[in-house]
C-alpha positions as CSV (number, residue, x, y, z in Angstrom):
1,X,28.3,-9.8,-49.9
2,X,30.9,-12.2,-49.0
3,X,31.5,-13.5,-52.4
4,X,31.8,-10.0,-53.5
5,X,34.3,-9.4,-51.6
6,X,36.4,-12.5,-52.2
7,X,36.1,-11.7,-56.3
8,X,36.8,-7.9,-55.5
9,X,40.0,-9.0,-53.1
10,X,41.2,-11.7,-55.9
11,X,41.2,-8.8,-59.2
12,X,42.8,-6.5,-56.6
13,X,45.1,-9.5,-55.9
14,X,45.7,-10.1,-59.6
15,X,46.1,-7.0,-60.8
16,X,49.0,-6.4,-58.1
17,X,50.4,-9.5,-59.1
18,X,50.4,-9.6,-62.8
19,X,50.3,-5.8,-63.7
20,X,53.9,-3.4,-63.8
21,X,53.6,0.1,-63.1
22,X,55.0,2.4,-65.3
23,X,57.8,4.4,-64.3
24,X,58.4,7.7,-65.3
25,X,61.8,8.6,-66.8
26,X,62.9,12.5,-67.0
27,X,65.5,14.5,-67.7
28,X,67.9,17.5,-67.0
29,X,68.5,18.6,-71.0
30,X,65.2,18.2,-72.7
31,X,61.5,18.6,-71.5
32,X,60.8,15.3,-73.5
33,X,59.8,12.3,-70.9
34,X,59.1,8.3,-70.9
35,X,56.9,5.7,-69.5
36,X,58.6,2.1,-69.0
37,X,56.7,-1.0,-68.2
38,X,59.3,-3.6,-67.3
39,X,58.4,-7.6,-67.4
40,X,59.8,-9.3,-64.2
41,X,62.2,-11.2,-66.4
42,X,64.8,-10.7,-68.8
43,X,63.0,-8.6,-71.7
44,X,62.7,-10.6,-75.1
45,X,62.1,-7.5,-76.7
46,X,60.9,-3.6,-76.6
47,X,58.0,-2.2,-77.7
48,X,57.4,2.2,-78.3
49,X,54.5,3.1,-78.2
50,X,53.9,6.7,-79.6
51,X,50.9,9.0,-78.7
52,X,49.3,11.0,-81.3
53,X,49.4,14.7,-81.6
54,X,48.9,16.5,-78.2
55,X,48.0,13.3,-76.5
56,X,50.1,12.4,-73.3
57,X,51.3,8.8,-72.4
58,X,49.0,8.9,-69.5
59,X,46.1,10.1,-71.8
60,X,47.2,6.6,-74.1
61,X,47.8,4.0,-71.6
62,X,44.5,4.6,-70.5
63,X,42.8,3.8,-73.5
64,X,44.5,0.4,-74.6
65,X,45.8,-3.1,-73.1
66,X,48.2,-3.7,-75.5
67,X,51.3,-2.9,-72.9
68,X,49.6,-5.8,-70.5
69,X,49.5,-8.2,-73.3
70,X,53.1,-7.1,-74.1
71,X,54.2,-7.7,-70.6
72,X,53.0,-10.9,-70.1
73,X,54.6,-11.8,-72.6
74,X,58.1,-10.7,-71.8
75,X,58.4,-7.3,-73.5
76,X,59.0,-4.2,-72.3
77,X,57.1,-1.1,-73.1
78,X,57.8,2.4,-73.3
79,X,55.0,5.3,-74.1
80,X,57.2,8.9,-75.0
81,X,55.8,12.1,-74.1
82,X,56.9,14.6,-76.6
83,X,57.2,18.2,-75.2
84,X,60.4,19.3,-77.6
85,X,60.1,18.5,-81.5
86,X,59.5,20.1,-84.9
87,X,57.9,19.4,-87.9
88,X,60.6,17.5,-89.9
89,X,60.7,15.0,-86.7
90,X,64.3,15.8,-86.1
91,X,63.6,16.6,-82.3
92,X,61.4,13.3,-82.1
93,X,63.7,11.0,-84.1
94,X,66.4,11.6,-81.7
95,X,64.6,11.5,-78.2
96,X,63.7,7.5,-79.9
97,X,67.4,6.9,-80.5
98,X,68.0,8.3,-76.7
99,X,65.2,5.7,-75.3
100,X,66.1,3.2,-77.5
101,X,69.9,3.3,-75.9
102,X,68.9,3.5,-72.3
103,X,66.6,0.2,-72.7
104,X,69.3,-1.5,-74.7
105,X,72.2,-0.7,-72.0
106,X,70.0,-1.3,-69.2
107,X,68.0,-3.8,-70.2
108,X,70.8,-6.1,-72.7
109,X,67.8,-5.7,-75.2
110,X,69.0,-6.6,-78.6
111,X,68.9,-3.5,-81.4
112,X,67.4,-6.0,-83.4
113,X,64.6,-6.5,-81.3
114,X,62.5,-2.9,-81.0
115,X,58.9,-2.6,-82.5
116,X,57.5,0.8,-82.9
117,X,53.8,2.3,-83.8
118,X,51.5,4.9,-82.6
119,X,48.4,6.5,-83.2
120,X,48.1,9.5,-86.3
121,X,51.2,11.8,-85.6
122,X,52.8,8.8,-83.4
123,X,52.1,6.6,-86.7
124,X,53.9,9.1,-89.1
125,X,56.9,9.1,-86.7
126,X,56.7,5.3,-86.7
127,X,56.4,5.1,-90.2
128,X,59.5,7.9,-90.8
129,X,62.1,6.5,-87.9
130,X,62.0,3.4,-89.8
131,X,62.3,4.9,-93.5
132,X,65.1,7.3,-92.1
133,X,67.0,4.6,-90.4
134,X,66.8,2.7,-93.7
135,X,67.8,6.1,-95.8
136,X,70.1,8.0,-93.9
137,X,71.5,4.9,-92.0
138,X,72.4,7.1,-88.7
139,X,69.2,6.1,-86.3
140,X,70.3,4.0,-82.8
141,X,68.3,0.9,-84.6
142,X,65.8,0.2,-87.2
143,X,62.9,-1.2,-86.6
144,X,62.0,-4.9,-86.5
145,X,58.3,-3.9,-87.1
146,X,56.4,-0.9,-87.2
147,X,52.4,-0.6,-87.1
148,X,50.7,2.5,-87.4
149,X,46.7,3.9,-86.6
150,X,45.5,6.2,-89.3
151,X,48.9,7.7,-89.8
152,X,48.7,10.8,-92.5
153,X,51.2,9.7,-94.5
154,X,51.5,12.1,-97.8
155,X,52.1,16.1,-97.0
156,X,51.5,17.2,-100.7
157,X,48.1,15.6,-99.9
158,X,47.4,16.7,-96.6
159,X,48.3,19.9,-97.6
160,X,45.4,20.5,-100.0
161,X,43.5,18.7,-98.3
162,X,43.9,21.1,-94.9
163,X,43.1,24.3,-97.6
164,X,39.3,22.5,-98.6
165,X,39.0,22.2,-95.0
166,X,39.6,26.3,-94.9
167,X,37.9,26.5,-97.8
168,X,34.6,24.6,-97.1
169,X,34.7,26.3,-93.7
170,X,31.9,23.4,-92.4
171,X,33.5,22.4,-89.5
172,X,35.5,25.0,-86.7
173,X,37.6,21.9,-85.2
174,X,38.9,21.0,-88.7
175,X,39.3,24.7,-90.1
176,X,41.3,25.2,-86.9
177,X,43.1,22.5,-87.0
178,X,43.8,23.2,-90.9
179,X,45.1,26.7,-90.6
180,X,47.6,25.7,-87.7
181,X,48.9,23.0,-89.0
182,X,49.8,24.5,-92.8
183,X,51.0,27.4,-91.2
184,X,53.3,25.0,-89.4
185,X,53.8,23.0,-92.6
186,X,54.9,26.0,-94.8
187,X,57.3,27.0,-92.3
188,X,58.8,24.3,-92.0
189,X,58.9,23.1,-96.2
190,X,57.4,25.6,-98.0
191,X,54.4,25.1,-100.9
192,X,54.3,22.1,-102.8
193,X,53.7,23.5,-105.8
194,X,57.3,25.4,-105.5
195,X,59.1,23.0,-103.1
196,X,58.7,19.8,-104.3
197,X,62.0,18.1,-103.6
198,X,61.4,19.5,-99.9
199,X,57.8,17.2,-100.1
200,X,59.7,14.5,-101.4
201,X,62.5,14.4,-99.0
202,X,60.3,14.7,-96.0
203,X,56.9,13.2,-96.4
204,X,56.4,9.5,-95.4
205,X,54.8,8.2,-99.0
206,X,54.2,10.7,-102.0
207,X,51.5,9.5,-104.6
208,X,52.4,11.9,-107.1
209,X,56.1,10.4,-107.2
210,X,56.0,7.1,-109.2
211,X,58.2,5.4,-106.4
212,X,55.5,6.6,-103.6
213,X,59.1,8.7,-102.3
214,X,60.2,7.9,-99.1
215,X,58.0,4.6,-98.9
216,X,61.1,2.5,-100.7
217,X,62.8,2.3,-98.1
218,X,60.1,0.0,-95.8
219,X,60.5,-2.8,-98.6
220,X,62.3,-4.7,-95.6
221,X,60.3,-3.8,-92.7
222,X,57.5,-5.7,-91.5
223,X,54.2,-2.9,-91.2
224,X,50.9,-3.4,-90.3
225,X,48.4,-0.3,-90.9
226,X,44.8,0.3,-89.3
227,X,42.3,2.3,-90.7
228,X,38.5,3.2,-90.7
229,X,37.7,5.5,-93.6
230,X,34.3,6.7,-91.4
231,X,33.1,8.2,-94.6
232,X,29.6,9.1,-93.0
233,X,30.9,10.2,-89.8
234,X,33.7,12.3,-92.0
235,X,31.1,14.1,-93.8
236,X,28.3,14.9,-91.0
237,X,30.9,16.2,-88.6
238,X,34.1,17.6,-90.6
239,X,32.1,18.5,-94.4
240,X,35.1,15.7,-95.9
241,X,34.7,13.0,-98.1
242,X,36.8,10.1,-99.3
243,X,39.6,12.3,-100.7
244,X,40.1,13.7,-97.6
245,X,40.6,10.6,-95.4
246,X,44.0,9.4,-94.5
247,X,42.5,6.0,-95.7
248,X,43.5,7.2,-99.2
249,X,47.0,7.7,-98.9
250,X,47.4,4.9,-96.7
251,X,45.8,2.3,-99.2
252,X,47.8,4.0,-102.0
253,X,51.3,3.3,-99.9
254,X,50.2,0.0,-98.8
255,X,49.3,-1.0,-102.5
256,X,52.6,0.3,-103.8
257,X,54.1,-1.7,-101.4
258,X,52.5,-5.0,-101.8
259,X,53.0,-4.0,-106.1
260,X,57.0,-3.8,-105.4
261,X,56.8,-7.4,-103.9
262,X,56.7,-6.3,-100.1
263,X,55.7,-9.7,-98.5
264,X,54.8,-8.4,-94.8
265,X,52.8,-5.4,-95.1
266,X,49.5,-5.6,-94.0
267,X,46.4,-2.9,-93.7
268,X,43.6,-3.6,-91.8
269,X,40.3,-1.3,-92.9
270,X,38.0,-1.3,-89.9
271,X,34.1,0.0,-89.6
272,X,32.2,1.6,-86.5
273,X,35.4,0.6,-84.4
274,X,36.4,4.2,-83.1
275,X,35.0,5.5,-79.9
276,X,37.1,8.1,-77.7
277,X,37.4,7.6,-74.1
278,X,34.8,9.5,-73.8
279,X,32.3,7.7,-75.0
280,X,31.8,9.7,-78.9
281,X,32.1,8.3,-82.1
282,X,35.3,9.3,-83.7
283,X,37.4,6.9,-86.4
284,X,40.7,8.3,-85.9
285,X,41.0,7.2,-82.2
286,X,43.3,4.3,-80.7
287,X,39.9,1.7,-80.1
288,X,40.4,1.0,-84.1
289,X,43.4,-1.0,-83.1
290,X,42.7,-4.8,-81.7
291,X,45.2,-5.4,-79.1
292,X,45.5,-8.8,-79.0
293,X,45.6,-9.1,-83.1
294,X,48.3,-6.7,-83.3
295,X,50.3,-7.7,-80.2
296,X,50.2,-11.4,-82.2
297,X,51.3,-9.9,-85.2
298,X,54.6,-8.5,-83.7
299,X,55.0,-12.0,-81.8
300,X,55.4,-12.9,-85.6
301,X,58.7,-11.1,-86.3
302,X,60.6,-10.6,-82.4
């Protein structure tokens, strides 16, 4: 009993001593909030971490350590909650360049020192800050690093790929899903098939374009991908198969890439790694990411 208590008092003790708390940052204008974990020292760097579509920072915080590694290592972290934003990442884009000011006026972080990444959506608005700071040169920063978890990357792709969901009608989370999102899609860009410079100027990588489209422009950034395919699981509980993974777009961009001479782009393919929170199999879920290898990675280039 006694020695329970002495190893219950000294993790209470530790994590008191060695753990931040993350702050909550609002505001007036926008309905768009952060998290900030600040080291005790003088940050060496910032880290964004972005949560994937409909997830909260509270909801992601609680499902990885890579913030604690981060910390303890003299970083600071921030997790955005995205209440505002659009489809073209306008609204998004810009709440970034916001955070990204605060912490570098606060904080005397360099520009030259931010890391982003997130899980799916959070991935594809890693993945497109970095290509439009590079394109459009009128972002806060651009990235040191990015690293992205399953990110769809390709809309011409994910757009027939959300009508064989609708069309195969196996699974009611996917068809759903499907009939949302290219109503949102179509809105936003129109049809492929009639709005092709629209696909081009927007999506993250396009296969169909011999220079992969907007991809180009990472030839200078350091990115490291994570993927499981889940093929089986994909099939028994959402009626897809490979064509319909994000896998395939994402090997496709990270093989033009490495083709174009790219010399720090990395993809990791994982198997069986994704479990939700809750306990259920699932491979597009933030577990397929190893904390401590991808926190070493971005060690690598701040």
């Amino acid at each position: 009993m006694t020695i329970k208590f002495f190893i219950f008092l000294f993790l209470t003790l530790s994590i008191r001593i060695f753990s931040q708390e993350p702050e909550k940052v609002t505001f007036k204008d926008t309905q768009n909030f952060y998290y900030k974990i600040v080291p005790e020292g003088k940050p060496a760097g910032l880290i964004m971490v972005l949560p994937g579509g409909g997830e909260t920072p509270e909801k992601v915080m609680n499902q990885i350590y890579l913030d604690e590694l981060a910390v303890a290592k003299n970083l600071l972290v921030v997790f955005p909650g995205f209440e505002d934003g659009d489809f073209k990442m306008e609204t998004e884009r810009k709440f970034l360049d916001r955070i990204a000011k605060d912490m570098v006026e606060k904080y005397k972080i360099s520009k030259d020192q931010i890391v982003i990444g997130g899980l799916s959506y959070g991935g594809m608005l890693a993945v497109k800050y970095a290509e439009m700071s590079v394109r459009d040169k009128q972002s806060y920063f651009t990235p040191k690093a990015i690293f992205a978890l399953d990110p769809p990357l390709d809309y011409e792709k994910m757009y027939y790929q959300l009508n064989r969901d609708i069309d195969r009608n196996y699974s009611e989370v996917a068809v759903n899903e499907a009939k949302n999102l290219i109503k949102e899609m179509v809105a936003a860009i129109g049809y492929p098939d009639r709005n092709r410079e629209n696909y081009l100027r927007e999506s993250m990588f396009l296969y169909s374009d011999k220079e992969g489209g907007n991809a180009i422009y990472l030839m200078t950034i350091p990115v490291l991908i994570y993927t499981e395919p889940g093929i089986m699981w994909q099939m028994n509980n959402r009626g897809r198969d490979l064509y319909d993974t994000n896998a395939v777009s994402i090997t496709a961009m990270m093989n033009l890439l490495k083709l174009k001479g790219h010399k720090n782009a990395e993809l990791i393919i994982v198997n069986d790694r994704g479990v939700r929170p809750e306990g259920f199999r699932h491979p597009h879920s933030w577990s397929i990411m190893d904390p401590e290898e991808c926190l070493n990675w971005i060690l690598k280039y701040l």
